[in-house]
N, C-alpha and C positions, 0 to 999 in steps of 0.2 A: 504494500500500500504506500504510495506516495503520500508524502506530509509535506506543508507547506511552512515557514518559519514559523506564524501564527500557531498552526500546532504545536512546532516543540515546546514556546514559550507558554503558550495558554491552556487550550483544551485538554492537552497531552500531558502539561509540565515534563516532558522528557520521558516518557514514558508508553509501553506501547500498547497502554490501555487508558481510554479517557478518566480524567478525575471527574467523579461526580459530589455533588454538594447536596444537600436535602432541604427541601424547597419549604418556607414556613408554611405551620396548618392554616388553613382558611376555614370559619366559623361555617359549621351549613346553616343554609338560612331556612324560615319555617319551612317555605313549598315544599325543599326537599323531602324537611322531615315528615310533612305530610303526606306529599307524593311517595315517601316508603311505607308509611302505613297503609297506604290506599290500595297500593299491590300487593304487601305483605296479603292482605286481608281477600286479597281475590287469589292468591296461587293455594292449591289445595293440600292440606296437609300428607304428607307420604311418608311412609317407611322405607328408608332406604335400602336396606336387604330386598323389601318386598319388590319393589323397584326392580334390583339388580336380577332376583330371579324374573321377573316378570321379560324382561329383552333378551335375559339367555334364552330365555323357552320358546 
């Protein structure tokens, strides 16, 4: 892979995996939290074994 100086200096810091940095959390706002109840409340409750038997068969 080609790197350009910008790389070695930045993204890269000399290195030949990029540095990542962790991005502040951001607050959800209500909708979210509503729009997660709204679907929680409509996907239907399952048993996951039942489930896994139920595709192999």
């Amino acid at each position: 892979m080609t790197r350009n100086k910008a790389d070695k200096d930045g993204v890269y810091g000399r290195r030949d995996r990029p540095i990542l940095t962790a991005l502040d959390k951001l607050d959800e706002p209500p909708s979210l939290t509503t729009l997660h109840t709204l679907i929680q409340e409509r996907l239907p409750r399952i048993d996951l074994p039942e489930l896994l038997l139920d595709v192999a068969g």
